[in-house]
C-alpha positions as CSV (number, residue, x, y, z in Angstrom):
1,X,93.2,131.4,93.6
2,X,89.5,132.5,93.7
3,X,87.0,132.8,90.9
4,X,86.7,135.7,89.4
5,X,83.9,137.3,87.6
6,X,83.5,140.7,85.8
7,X,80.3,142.0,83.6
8,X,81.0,144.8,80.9
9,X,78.7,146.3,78.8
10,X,79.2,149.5,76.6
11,X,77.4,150.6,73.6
12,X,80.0,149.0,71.3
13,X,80.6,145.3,73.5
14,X,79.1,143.2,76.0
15,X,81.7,141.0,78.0
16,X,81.1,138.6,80.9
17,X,84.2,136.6,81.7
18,X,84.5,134.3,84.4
19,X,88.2,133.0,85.5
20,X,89.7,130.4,88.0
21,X,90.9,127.8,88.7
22,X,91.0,124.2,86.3
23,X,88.1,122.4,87.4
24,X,86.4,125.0,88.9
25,X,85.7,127.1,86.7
26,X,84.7,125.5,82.9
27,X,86.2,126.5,79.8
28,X,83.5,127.8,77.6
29,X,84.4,130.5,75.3
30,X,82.4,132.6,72.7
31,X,83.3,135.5,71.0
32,X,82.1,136.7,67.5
33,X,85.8,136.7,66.3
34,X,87.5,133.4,65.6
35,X,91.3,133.7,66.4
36,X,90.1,135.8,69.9
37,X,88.1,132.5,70.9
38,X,91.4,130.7,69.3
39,X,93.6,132.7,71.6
40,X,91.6,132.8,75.0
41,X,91.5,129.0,74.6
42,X,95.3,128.5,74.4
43,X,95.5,131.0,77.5
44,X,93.1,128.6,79.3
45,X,94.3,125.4,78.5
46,X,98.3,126.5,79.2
47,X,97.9,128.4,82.0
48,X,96.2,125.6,83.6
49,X,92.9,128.0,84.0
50,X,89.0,127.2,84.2
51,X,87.6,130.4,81.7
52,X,84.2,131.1,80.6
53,X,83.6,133.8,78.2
54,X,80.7,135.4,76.1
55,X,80.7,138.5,74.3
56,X,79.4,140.1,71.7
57,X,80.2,143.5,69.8
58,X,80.5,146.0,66.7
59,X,82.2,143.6,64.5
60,X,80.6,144.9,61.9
61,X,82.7,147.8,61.9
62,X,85.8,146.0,63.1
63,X,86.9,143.9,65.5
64,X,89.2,146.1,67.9
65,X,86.5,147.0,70.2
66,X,85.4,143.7,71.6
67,X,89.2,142.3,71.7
68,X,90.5,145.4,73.9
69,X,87.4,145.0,75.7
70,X,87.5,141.0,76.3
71,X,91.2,141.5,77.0
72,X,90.4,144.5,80.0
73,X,87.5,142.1,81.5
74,X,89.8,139.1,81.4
75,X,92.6,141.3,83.1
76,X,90.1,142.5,86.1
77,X,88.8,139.2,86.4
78,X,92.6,137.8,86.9
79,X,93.6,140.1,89.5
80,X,90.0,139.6,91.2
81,X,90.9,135.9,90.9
82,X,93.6,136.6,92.9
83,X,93.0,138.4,95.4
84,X,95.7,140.0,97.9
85,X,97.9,137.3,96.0
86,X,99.5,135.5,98.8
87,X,100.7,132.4,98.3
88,X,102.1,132.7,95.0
89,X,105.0,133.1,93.1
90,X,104.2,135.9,91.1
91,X,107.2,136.0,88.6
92,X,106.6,134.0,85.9
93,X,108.6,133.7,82.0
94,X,108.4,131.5,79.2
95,X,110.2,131.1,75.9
96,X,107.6,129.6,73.2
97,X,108.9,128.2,69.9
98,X,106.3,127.9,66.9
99,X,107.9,127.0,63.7
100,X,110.1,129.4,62.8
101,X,108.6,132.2,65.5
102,X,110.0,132.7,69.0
103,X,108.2,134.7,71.6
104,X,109.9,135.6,75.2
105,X,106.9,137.0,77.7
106,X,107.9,137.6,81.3
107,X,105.1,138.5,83.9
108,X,105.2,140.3,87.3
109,X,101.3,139.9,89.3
110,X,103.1,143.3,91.2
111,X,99.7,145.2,91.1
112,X,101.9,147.9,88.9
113,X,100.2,147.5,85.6
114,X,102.7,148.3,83.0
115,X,103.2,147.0,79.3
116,X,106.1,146.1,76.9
117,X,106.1,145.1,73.9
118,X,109.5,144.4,71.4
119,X,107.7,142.9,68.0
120,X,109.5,144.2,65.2
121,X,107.3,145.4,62.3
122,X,107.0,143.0,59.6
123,X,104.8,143.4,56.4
124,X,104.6,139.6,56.6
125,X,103.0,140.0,59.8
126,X,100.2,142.7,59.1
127,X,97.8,139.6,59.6
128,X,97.1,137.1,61.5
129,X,94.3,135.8,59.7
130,X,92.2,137.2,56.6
131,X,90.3,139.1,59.0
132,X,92.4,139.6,61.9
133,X,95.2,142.4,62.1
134,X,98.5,141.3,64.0
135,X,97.9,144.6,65.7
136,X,95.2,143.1,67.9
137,X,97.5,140.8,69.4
138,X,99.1,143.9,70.9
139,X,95.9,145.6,71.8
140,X,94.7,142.7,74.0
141,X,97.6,141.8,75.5
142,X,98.3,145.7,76.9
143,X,94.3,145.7,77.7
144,X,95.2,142.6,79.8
145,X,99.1,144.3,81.7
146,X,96.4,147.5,82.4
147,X,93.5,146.2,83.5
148,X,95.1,143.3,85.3
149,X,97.8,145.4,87.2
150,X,100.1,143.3,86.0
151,X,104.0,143.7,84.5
152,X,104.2,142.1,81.2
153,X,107.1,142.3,78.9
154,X,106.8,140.5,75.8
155,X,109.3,140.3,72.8
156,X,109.4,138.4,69.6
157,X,112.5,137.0,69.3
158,X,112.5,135.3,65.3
159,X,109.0,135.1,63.3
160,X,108.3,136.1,59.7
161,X,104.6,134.4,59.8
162,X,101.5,136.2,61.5
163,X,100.1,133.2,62.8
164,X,102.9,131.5,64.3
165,X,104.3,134.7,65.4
166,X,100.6,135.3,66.8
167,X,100.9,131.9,68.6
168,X,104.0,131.8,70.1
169,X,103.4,135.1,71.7
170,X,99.6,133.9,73.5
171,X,101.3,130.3,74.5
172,X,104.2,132.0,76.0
173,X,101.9,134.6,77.9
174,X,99.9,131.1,79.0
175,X,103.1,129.5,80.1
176,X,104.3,133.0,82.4
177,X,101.3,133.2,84.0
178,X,101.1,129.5,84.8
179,X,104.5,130.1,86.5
180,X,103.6,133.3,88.1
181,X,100.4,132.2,90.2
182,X,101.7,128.7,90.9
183,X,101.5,128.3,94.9
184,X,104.9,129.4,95.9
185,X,105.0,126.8,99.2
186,X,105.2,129.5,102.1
187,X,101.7,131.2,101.9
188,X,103.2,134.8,102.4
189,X,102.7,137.7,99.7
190,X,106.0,137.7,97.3
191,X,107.1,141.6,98.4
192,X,109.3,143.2,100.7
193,X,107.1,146.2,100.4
194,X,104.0,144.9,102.0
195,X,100.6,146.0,101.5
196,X,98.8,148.8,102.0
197,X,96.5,149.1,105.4
């Protein structure tokens, strides 16, 4: 895994995240919204990843813009991270239990972005925090599958609480992708397809 680094600015946000390896690459994260800087910390520290990230947006009209838009840098700067993506296993799941929530996320790095997501609708679970809808939790995490050309199917298996429900969900993402770009021992891209010339 290389490091890698994207720039976004729009008239609504302004992103720079930086992503590789523990070690590497320091974890340093500020955002201007509390459970995003919550959530990009628990993706760095289970994943096993070295992430810096400062942004800034319209949170004064709400908060959706600069998650979507930290959650589409952090997905270009994982699949520039990686590279042609040889070497690793690329598959990766996790079950994650937080209280009484149980998430199930399972990642393919295919380079076909696509995006699941089987969380029942709860009126318990309208809010994460105060200030943050449980529907952002969605909006980064497709932002990430999209921008990252990645698969990622992620279900919530029990939950009635927001938070825990909210928790179990970014671990388990951690835990998939930890498992998915773990060196797979053989050095050779995990496809029977190939690559493109």
């Amino acid at each position: 895994m290389n490091v890698g680094l994207v720039e976004r600015a729009t008239k609504e946000t302004s992103i720079r995240v930086e992503l590789g390896p523990a070690g590497r690459t320091a974890t340093r994260i500020h955002t201007p919204v509390g459970f995003l800087d919550h959530m990009l910390d628990t993706i760095a520290r289970h994943a096993g990843l070295g992430l810096a990230v400062e942004a800034t947006g319209d949170v004064h009209i709400d908060f959706h813009h600069t998650v979507e838009d930290t959650g589409l840098a952090f997905g270009e700067a994982l699949e520039k991270a990686l590279g042609d993506k040889r070497g690793i296993r690329r598959f990766g799941h996790a079950y994650v239990p937080l209280d009484e929530a149980l998430a199930r996320v399972v990642v393919d790095l295919s380079g076909r972005p696509y995006f699941a997501w089987e969380v029942p609708f709860d009126r318990e679970m309208l809010l994460v925090t105060p200030e943050f809808p449980f529907a952002l939790v969605e909006e980064f995490f497709k932002s990430v599958a999209y921008r990252g050309r990645l698969n990622l199917h992620a279900a919530l298996l029990a939950g009635r609480n927001g938070h825990h429900a909210a928790e179990a969900i970014t671990k388990a993402f951690a835990r998939a992708l930890r498992d998915a770009i773990a060196p797979s021992g053989d050095g050779e891209i995990a496809s029977t397809k190939g690559t493109l010339a």
